[in-house]
C-alpha positions as CSV (number, residue, x, y, z in Angstrom):
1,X,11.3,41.3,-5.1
2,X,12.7,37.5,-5.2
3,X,16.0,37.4,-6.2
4,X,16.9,34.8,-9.4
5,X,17.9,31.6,-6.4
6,X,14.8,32.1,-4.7
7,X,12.5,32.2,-7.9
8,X,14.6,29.0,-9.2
9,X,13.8,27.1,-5.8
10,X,10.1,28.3,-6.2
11,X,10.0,26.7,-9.6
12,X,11.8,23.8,-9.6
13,X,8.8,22.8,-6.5
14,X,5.6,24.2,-8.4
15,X,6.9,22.8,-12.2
16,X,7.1,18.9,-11.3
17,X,3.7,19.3,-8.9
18,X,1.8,21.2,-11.8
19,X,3.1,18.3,-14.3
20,X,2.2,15.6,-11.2
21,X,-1.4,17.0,-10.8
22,X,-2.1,17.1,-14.7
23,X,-0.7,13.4,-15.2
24,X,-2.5,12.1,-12.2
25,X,-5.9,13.7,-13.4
26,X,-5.0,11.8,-16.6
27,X,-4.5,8.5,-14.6
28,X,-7.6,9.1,-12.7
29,X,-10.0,9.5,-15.3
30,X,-8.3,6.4,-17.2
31,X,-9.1,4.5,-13.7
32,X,-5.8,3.0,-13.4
33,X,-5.1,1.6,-10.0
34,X,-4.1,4.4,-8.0
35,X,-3.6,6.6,-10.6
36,X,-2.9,9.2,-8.1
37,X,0.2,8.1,-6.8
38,X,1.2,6.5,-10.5
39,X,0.6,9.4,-12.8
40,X,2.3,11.8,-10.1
41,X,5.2,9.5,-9.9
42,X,5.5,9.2,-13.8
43,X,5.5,12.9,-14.2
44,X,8.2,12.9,-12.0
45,X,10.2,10.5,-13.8
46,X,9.5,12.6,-16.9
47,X,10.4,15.7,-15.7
48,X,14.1,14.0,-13.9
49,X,14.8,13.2,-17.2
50,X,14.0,16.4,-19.5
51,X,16.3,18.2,-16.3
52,X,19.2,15.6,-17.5
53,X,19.5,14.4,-13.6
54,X,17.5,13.5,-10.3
55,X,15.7,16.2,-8.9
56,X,15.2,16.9,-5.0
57,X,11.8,18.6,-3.4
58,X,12.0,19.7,0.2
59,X,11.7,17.1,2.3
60,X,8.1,18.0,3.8
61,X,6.7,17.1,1.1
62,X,7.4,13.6,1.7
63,X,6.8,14.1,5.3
64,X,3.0,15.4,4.9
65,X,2.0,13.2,1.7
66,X,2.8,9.6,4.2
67,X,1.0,11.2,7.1
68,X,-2.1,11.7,5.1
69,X,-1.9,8.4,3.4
70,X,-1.2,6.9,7.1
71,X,-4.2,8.4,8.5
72,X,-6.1,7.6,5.3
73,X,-5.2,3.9,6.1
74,X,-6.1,3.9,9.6
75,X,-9.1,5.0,8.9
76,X,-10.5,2.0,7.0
77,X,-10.2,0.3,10.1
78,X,-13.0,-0.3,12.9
79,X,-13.3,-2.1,16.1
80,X,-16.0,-4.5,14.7
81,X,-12.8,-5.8,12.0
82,X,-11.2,-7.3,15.1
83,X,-14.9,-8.8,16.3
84,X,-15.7,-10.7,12.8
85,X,-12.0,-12.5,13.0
86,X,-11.5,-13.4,16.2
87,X,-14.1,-16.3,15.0
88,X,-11.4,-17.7,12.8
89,X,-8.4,-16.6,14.7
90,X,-6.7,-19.9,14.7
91,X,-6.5,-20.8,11.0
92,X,-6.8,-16.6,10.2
93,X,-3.3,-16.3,11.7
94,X,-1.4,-19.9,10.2
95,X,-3.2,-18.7,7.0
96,X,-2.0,-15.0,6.9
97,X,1.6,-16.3,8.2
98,X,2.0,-18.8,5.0
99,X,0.9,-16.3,2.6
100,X,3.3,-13.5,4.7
101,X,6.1,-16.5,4.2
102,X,5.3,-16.9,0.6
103,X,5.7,-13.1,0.0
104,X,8.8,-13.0,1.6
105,X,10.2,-16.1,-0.3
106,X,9.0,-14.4,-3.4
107,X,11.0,-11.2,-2.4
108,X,13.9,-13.2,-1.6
109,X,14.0,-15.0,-5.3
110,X,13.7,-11.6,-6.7
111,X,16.3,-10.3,-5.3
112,X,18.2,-13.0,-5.9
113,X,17.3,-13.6,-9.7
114,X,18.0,-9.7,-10.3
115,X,20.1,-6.8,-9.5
116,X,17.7,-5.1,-6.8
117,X,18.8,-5.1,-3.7
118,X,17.2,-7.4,-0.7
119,X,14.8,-4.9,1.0
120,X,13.6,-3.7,-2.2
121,X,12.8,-7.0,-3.2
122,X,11.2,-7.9,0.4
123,X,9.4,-4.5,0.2
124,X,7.8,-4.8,-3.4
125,X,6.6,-8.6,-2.5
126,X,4.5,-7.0,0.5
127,X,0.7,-7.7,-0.4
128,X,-1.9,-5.0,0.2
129,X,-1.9,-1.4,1.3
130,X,0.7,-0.6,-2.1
131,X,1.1,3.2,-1.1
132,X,2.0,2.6,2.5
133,X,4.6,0.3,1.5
134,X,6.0,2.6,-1.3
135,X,5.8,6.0,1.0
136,X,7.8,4.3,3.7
137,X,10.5,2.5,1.1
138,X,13.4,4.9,1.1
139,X,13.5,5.2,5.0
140,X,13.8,1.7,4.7
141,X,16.7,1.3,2.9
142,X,15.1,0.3,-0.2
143,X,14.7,2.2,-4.0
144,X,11.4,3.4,-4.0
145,X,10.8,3.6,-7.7
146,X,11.2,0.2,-8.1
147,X,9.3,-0.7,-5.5
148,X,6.1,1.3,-6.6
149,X,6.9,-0.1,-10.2
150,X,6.8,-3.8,-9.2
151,X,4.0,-3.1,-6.3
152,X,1.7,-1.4,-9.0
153,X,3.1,-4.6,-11.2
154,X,1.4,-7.2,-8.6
155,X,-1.2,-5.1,-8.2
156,X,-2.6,-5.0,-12.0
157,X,-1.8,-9.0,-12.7
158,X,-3.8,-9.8,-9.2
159,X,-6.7,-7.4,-10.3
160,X,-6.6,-8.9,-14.0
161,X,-6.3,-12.5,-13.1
162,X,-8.3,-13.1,-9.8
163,X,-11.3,-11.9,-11.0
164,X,-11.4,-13.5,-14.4
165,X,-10.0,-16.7,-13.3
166,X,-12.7,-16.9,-10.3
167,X,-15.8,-15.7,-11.9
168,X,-15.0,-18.1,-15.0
169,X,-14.5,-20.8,-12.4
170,X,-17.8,-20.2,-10.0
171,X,-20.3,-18.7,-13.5
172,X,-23.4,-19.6,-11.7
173,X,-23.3,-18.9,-7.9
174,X,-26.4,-18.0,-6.2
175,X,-25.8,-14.2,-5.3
176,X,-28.8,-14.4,-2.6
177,X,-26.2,-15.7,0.2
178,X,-26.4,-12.6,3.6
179,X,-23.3,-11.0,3.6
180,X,-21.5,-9.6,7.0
181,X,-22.0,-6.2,7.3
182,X,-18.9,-4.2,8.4
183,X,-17.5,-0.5,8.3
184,X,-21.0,0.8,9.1
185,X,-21.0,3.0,12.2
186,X,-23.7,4.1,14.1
187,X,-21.9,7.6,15.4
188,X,-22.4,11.2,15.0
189,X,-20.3,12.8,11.5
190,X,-18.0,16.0,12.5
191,X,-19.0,18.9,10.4
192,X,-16.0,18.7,7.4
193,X,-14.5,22.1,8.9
194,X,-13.9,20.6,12.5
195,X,-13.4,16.6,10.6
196,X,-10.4,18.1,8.6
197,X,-9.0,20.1,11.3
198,X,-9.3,17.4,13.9
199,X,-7.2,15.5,10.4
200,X,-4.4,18.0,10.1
201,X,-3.7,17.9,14.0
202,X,-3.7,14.1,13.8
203,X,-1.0,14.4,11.2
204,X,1.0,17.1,13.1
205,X,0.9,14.6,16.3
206,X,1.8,11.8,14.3
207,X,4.7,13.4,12.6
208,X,6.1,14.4,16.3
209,X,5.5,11.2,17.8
210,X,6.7,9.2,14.8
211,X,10.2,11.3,15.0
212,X,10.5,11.4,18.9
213,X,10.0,7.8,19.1
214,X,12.4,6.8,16.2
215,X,9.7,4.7,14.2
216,X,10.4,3.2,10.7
217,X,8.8,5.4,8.2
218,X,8.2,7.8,11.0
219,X,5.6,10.2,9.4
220,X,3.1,7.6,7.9
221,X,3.3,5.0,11.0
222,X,3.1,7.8,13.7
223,X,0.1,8.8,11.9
224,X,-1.3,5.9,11.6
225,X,-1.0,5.1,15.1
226,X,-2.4,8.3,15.3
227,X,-5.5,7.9,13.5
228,X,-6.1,4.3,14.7
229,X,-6.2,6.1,18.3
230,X,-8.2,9.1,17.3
231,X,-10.7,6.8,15.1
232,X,-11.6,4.8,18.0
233,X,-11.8,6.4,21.0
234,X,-13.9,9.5,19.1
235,X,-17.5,9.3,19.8
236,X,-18.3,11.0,16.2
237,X,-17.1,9.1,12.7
238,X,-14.2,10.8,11.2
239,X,-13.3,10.5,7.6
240,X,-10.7,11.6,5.3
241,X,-11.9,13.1,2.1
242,X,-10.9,11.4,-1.2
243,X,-9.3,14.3,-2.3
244,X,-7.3,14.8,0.5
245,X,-5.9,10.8,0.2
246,X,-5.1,12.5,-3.6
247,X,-3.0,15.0,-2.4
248,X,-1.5,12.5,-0.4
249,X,-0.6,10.0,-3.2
250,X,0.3,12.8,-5.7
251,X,2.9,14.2,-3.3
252,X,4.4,11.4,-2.2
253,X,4.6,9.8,-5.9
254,X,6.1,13.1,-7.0
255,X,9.2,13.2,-4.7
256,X,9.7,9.4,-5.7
257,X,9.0,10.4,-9.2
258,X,11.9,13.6,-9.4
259,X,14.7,11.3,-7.9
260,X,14.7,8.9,-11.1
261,X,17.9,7.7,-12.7
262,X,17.9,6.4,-15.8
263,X,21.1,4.6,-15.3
264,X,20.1,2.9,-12.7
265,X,16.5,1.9,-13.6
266,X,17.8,-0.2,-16.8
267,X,18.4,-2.8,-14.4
268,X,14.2,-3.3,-14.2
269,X,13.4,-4.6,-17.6
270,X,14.7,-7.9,-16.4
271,X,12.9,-7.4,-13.0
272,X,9.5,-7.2,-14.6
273,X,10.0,-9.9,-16.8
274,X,11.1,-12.1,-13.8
275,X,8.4,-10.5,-11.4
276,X,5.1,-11.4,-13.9
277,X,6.3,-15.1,-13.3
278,X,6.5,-15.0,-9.6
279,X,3.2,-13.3,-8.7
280,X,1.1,-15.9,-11.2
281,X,3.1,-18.4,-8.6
282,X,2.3,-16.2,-5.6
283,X,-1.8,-16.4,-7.1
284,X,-1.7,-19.8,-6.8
285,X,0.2,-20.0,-3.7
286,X,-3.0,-18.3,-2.3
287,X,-5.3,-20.1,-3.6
288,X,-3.7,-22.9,-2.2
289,X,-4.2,-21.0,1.4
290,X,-7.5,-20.1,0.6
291,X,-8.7,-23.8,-0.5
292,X,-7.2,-24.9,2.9
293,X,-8.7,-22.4,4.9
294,X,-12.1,-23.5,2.9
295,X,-11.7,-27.1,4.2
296,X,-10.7,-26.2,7.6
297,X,-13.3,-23.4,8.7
298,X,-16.3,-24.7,6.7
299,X,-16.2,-21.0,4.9
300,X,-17.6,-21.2,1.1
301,X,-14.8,-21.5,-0.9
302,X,-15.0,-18.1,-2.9
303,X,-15.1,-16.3,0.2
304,X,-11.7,-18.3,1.3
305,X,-10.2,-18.0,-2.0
306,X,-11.0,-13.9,-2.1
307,X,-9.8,-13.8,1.4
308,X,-6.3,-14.7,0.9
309,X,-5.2,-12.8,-2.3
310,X,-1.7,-10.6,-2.9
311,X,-3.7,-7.4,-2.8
312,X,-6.4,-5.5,-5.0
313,X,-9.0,-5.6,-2.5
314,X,-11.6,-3.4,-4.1
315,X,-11.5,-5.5,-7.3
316,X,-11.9,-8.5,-4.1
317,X,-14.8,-7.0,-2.9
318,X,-16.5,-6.6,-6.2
319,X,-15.8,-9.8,-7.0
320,X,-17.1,-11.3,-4.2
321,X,-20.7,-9.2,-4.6
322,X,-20.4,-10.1,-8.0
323,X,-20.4,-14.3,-7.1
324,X,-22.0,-14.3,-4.1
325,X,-20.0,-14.7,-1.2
326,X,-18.9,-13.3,2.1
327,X,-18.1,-9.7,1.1
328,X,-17.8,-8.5,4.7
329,X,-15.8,-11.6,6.1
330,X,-13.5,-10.8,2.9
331,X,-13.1,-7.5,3.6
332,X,-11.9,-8.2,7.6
333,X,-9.9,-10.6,6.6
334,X,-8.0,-8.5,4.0
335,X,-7.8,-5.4,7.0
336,X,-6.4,-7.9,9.5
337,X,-3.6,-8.5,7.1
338,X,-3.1,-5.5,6.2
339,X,-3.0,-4.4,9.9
340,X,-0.3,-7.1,10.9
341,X,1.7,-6.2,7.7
342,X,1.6,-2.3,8.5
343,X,2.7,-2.8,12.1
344,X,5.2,-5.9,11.5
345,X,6.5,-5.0,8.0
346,X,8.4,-1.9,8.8
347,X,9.9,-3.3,12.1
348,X,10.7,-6.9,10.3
349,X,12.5,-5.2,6.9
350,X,14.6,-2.7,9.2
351,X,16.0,-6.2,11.0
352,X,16.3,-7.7,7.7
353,X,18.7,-4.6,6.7
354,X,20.5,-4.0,9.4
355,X,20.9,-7.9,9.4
356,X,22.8,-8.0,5.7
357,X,25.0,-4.9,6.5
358,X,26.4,-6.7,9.7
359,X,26.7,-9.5,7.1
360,X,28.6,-7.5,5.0
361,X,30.6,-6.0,7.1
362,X,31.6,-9.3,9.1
363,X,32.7,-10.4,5.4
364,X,34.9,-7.6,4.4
């Protein structure tokens, strides 16, 4: 028989994941952007505050929800990304660098403007790859609700505005224009038995490796690692199941979702006010990028301007179908970034923390 402490402990984990997974199938069929990391994470913020305080899951949640999402990333990646951009390298990398510098400048002014501290401001400016930045906030140093909130922010304005400002702005493009084909693979699929097995062991490795070699946000960039590894030097095509990316966004948005405090989330309402102003600016900071990158690489300028946006790179993609341009050379250029940001970000915000405590301590 459990005694009354075990059966508490046994609740307090299966009440805010039942709530999580009801919320998030909510989300889902509403076809909100990542609905399953949102709804999860509201259901969590619901639940903190009907208990009166923050709650706490066991930490392997956490652990297992960024390994799957870390996998999950690496697997949209493929040898022939690398192939398409090395064409553009040059202007590709002065391109992605200015719109990497723009994000952090935006970051910084939030930060500044508001009461959130600098890494969460850095973090919640990152463009692309939204869950990978949220699940590996907290090691970081930064508040992970606020970051999701303002990432899932960005996100929503760049999917709103992009699309409506660019179709209204290109009505009549020829849609007959080839497009680069990418992402299609010519090798063998593992039977889904072996495929998710093959998954889980990536995940264990990752995990390991991540915490024996100290990386930031050890569980999803060990994985990642991982799964980049594992992805291309396989000789069958691997894939990670939709629903298994779900589980991984519902638990990671339900530990960040249990750990909200009221008290200290009044400080947003500001935040979002000030944050809807600098991402219109960040939009047009790309386009800028994008126009440049237009006049120096002789790439059609919806292609360029798609290429270079904050994020929402599905809603890209469709976009870019939808007018006619490059979808393929969109979609590597969007990976590359997302590469460099998932490899540099982590390593880049733990400097920038470690840089403002010495600060700090030096001035006190």
């Amino acid at each position: 028989m459990l005694n009354s402490s075990k059966l508490s402990q046994i609740t307090t984990i299966i009440a805010p994941i039942s709530l999580g997974i009801l919320v998030g199938f909510l989300f889902d069929w509403m076809n909100f952007p990542v609905g399953w990391l949102l709804g999860p994470m509201i259901a969590g913020i619901i639940y903190s505050i009907v208990q009166g305080k923050p709650q706490s899951l066991p930490p392997g949640i956490m652990m297992i929800g960024k390994a799957i999402i870390g996998i999950s990333t690496a697997f949209r990646f493929s040898p022939e990304t690398i192939n398409i951009v090395t064409i553009y390298a040059i202007p590709l990398a002065g391109c992605i660098l200015i719109t990497a510098a723009l994000s952090m400048f935006k970051g910084y002014l939030l930060s500044l403007w508001t009461d959130i501290s600098r890494p969460t401001g850095f973090l919640a400016s990152i463009p692309g790859t939204a869950s990978a930045i949220v699940a590996m906030s907290e090691e970081l140093g930064a508040d992970p609700i606020t970051v999701a909130i303002l990432q899932y922010l960005r996100l929503l304005l760049v999917v709103f505005i992009i699309p409506t400002v660019t179709i209204f702005m290109f009505p009549s493009i020829d849609q007959t224009q080839t497009t680069s084909l990418l992402l299609i693979s010519a090798k063998t699929s593992l039977p889904i038995f072996w495929n998710l097995l093959l998954i889980a062991g990536v995940c264990f490795l990752g995990i390991w490796g991540g915490n024996l070699l100290r990386l930031p946000s050890s569980a999803f960039l060990g994985s990642f690692l991982v799964g980049l590894t594992t992805l291309w030097a396989m000789p069958y095509q691997l894939q990670v199941p939709s629903w298994l990316f779900s589980i991984g966004l519902l638990l990671v948005g339900i530990f960040i979702g249990v750990q909200f405090d009221w008290e200290n989330a009044r400080k947003l309402w500001k935040a979002i006010l000030i944050e809807i102003v600098l991402v219109i600016g960040l939009i047009i900071g790309c386009f800028i990028v994008g126009y440049e990158f237009h006049n120096l690489t002789g790439v059609d300028l919806i292609t360029s301007l798609l290429s270079f946006t904050p994020g929402g790179l599905e809603a890209m993609i469709a976009t870019v179908n939808e007018l006619g341009g490059d979808a393929g050379l969109v979609l590597a250029i969007q990976l590359t970034r997302m590469l460099l940001i998932i490899l540099i970000g982590p390593g880049l915000t733990t400097m920038i923390v470690k840089r403002i405590k010495l600060k700090n301590v030096i001035s006190t």
